[in-house]
N, C-alpha and C positions, 0 to 999 in steps of 0.2 A: 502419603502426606496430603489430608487436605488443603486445598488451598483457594477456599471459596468465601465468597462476603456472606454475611447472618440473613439469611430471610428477613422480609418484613412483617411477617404476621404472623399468628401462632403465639401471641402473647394471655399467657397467662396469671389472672389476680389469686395467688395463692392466700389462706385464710393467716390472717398474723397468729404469731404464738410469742410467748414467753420468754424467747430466747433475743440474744443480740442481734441489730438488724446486719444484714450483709452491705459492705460496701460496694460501690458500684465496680463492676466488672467483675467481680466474686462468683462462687458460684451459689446458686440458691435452690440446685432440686436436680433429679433423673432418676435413672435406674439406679438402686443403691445407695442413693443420698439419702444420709439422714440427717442432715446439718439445721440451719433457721432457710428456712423456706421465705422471707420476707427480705426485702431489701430498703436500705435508707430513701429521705422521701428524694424524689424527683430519678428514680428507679424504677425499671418494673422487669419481674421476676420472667423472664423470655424464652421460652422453649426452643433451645436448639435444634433438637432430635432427642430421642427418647434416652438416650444415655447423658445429656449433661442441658441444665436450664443457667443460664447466666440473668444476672444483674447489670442490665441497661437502661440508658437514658429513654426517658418516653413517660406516657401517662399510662394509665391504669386502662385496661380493657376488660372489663369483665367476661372471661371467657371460663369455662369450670377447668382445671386441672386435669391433666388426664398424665396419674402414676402408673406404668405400664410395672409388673412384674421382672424379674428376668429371664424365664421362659415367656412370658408374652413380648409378641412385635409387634408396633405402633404401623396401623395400614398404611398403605401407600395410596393415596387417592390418585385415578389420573384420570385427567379431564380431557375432554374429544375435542383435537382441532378444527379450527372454524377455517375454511378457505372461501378467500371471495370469489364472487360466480363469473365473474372475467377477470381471469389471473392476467392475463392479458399475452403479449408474444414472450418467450422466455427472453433474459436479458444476455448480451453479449459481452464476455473480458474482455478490457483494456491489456494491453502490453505492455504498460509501464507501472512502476514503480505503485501498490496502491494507496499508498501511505501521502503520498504526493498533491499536493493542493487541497486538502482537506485539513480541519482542526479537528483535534483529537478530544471527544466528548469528554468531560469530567464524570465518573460517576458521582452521583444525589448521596447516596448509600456512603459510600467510601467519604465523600468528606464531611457526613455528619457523625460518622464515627471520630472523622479526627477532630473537627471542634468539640467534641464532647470529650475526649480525650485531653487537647487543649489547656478545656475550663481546669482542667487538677492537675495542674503543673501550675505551681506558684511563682517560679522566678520567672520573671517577665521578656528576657531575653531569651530563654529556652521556648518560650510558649510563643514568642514570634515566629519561631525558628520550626517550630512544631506545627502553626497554622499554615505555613506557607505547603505543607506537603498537601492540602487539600487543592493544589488548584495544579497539582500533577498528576495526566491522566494515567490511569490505571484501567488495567481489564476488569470487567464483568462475570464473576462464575457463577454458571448455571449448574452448582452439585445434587441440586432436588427438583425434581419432576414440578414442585408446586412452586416457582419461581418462573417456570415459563410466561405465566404472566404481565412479568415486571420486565422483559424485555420491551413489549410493548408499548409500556410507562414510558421508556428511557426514550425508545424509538421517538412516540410521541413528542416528550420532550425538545430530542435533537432535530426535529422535523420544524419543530415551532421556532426553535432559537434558529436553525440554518434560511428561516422566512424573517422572522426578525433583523437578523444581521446582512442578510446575501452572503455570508458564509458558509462552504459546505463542512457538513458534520460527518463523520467518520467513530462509530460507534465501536469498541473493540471487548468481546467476549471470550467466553472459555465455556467451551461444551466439553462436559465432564459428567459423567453419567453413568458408563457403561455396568453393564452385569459383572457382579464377581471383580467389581473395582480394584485396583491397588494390590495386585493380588500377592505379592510380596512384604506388603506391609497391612497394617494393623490400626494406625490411627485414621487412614482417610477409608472404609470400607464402605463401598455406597449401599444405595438404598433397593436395588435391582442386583437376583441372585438367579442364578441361571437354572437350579432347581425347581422354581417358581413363577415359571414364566417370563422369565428375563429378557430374554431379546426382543419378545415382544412388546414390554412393556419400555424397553431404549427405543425402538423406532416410535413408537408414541410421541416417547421424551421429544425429539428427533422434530419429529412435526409441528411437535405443539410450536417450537422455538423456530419452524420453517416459516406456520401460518401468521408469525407475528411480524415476521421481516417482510414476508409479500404484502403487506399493510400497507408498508410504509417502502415505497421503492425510490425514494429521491434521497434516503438518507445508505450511507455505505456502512456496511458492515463487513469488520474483517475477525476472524477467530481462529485462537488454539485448539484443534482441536486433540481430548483425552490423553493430557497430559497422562506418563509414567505408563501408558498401557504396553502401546508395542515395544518399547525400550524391554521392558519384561520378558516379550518374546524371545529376546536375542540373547537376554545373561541369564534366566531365570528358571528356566523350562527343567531345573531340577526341581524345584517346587513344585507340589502338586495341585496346586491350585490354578499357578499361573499354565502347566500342562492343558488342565481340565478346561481352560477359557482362551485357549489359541486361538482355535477356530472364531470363535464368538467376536473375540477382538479384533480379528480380519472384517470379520461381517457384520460388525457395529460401526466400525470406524468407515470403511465402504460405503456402507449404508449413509451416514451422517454426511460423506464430506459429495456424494451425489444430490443428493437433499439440498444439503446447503448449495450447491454450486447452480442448483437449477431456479432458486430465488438472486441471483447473482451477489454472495457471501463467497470475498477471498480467505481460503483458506491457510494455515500454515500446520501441518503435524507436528507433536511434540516429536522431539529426538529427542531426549534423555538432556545431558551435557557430557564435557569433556573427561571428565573421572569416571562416564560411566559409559559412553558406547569411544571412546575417543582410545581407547585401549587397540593395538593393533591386531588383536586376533575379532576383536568386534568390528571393526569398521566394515570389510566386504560383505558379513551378513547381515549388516545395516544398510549400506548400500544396495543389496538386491529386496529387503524385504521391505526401505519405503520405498524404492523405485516401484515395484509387483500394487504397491496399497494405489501408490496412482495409479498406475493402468489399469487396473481394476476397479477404481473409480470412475475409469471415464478420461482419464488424462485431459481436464478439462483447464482449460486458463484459470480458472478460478482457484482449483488448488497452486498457488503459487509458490508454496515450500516450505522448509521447517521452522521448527520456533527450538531451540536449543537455550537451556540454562534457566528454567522455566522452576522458580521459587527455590531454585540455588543460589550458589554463592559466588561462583567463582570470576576472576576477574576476564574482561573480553579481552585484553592484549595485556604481555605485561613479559620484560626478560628478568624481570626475580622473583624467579618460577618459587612457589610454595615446594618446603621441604617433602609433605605428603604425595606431593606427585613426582615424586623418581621413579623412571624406570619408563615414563609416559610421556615420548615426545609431543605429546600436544595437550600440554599444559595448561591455555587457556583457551576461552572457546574460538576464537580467529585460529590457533593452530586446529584448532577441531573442526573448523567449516573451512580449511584447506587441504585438511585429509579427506571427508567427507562429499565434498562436493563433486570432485572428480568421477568417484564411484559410483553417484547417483547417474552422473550424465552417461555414464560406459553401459547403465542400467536402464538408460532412456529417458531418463528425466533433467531436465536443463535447472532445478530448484535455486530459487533464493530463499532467502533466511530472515528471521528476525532474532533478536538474544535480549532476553531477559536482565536487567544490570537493578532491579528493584533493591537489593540487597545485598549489592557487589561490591561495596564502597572499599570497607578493609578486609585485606588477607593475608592469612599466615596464621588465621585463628583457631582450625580446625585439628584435632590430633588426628584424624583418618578423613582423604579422602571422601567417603563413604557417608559422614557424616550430614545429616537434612536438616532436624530438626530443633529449631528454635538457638541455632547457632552462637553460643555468647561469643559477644564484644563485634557484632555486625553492626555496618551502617546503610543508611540509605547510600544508594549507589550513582553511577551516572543517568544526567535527566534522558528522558526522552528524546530521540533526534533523528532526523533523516541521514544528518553528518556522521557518516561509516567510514569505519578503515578499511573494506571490500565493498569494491561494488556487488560481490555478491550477498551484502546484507541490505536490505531495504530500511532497518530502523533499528534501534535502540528503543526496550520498551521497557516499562514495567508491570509485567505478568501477575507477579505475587503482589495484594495488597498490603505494604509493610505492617504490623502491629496484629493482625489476625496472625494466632496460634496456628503451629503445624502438627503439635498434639498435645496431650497430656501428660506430664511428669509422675500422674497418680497411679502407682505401679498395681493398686486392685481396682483400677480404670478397665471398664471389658476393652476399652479399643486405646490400652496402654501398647508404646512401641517401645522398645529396648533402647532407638536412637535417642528417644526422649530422656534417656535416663543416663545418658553419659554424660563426663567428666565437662567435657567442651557446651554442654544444653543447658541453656536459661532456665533458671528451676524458682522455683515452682512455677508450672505453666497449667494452662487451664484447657480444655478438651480443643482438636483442632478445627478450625474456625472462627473460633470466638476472639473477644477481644483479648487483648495482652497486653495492658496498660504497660509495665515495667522495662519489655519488651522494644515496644513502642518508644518510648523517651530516651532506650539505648541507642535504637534508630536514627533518631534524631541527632541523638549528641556525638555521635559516629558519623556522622553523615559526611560522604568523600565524593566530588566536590562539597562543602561546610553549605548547609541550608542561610 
């Protein structure tokens, strides 16, 4: 499942034809599209990645189109990080809490999706209700090597507003990248394949998003890191894909959170959620295999702990438990980070937590557990807060940027997922990533606490 915001660049002016223009957030081109390649005016036709172009807000960029085949793949550019020539002394973890005395940056990105989003909602009380999700922060995902850029941007940004105000900024990402992605599923497959030089082209990724943070050292940055990877490890490993990328996933994810720790970026590893390592035969080889990923890192303060429930659903505490999860005494993710926790510390590692609640508002919507993608009748969930029911959690966040698709509904989609196609998924949906206008306004109108 991806769960990344749309690049900024890569916009392409495709040639008008004859046919009906596409309205915005439609799709307008990829691999195997043969649809109107034009979009209504104050659109423009945006290349996702080679398999799906959507219809967004913006102007016209004359760039040429570039129609890849379906045996052709669209290259992967990766660009060589710059490091300054006095990094200066490495920085030192603090011991508390790092969420703690900082404001939580807004991303640029994410809330110019929602006022464009907004503008096409016509009743005026949904569309206040709808603008207000822009000024709740939301994570950054970094799913394409050429986005490493725009950390910078952000960085930049929160350097200037935290001088601006005497406020400190606190910037919150998602490093998402590795080789042989997702390797259970279908809709989020990245861009880096281990066939092809893969792990070396993640430590690249790795760097680029290292050399951007040693820029700017007065602003904090904290990240997910690779969501759904290791979780994989632990239930999946009859698959042969996720088999084939054990090792790499150790040594991607290693790799990344030593990187990051030595620009001083608090880390939190994905752990899955509660329907998916919170089952009792998974938790102790959950427990030793992220205990081994810290110490293997480095066991440094800066990896500070997991992130759980990351562009799920499920509720953070709740006694009427969902009928799908019988049989599962930790039913939401608080019973899941007090099974969890323990194991880690027996393991050597003391972890706190962050949980994802971006899309946890209503529950009891799912027919399985198991169910990801593009969940109907979901709302926005609880805000953002330091105010935890454990002290072993540090925040309430929101990971998933709500209204970006988890995949495609188009069952002759190359990176169609079977979750996409169930009874319980918002349909028609449009490749994962992209916008999901309809999606989006059920968000809204669901929304638990009411926007």
């Amino acid at each position: 499942m991806l769960k990344g915001a749309l690049f900024f660049s890569a916009l392409a002016a495709l040639a008008p034809i004859a046919l009906a223009q596409k309205p915005l957030y439609a799709q307008c081109g990829g691999t195997g599209y043969s649809g109107d390649t034009t979009c209504v005016a104050g659109a423009v036709c945006t290349v996702v990645n080679q398999f799906y172009s959507q219809c967004l807000p913006g102007t016209v960029v004359p760039i040429p189109p570039v129609t890849p085949t379906p045996t052709q793949s669209v290259p992967v550019v990766i660009p060589t990080p710059t490091v300054p020539a006095n990094p200066g002394l490495p920085p030192t973890p603090e011991s508390g809490n790092p969420f703690q005395g900082y404001d939580l940056y807004l991303s640029p990105y994410y809330a110019e999706e929602v006022v464009a989003a907004a503008a096409q909602i016509s009743d005026p009380t949904l569309k206040a209700k709808a603008l207000k999700v822009k000024d709740i922060p939301t994570y950054i995902w970094f799913d394409v090597v050429r986005k490493t850029p725009d950390l910078g941007k952000y960085l930049a940004d929160a350097s200037n507003i935290q001088r601006a105000t005497g406020r400190k900024q606190l910037v919150q990402i998602v490093v998402y990248d590795l080789p042989d992605r997702d390797c259970a599923a279908a809709a989020s497959n990245g861009e880096f394949h281990l066939n092809d030089g893969g792990m070396a082209k993640y430590k690249n990724y790795v760097d680029l998003l290292v050399a951007e943070v040693r820029r700017y050292p007065d602003v904090r940055v904290v990240a997910v890191v690779e969501p759904d990877s290791l979780a994989n490890l632990v239930t999946n490993m009859n698959v042969t894909k996720c088999r084939g990328a054990e090792a790499a996933y150790k040594e991607g994810v290693v790799y990344a959170l030593r990187q990051l720790s030595s620009v001083g970026v608090y880390s939190y590893i994905d752990a899955g959620h509660a329907g998916w390592l919170g089952w009792k035969d998974n938790l102790a080889p959950s427990g030793r295999l992220f205990s081994q990923i810290y110490k293997d890192a480095g066991s440094s303060g800066f990896i500070r702990g997991i992130a759980t429930n990351v562009a799920n659903y499920n509720s953070l505490s709740t006694n009427n438990r969902d009928p799908i999860t019988k049989d599962n005494d930790n039913w939401d993710e608080v019973r899941y980070i007090n099974a969890l926790s323990p194991l880690l510390r027996q393991n050597g590692w003391n972890a706190q937590f962050i949980v994802d609640q971006g899309r946890s508002g209503v529950q009891n919507i799912r027919q399985e557990w198991g169910n990801w993608c593009n969940v109907r009748g979901a709302g926005f969930g609880m805000r953002p807060t330091l105010s935890t029911p454990l002290s072993a959690i540090d925040a309430i966040v929101w990971v998933k940027p709500g209204g970006e698709a988890d995949g495609t509904s188009d069952t002759s989609a190359v990176r169609y997922d079977t979750h996409c196609g169930k009874s319980d998924a918002h349909k028609p949906a449009p490749e994962a990533g992209t916008w999901f206008q309809e999606y989006f306004v059920a968000l809204v109108q669901n929304a638990n606490p009411p926007l």
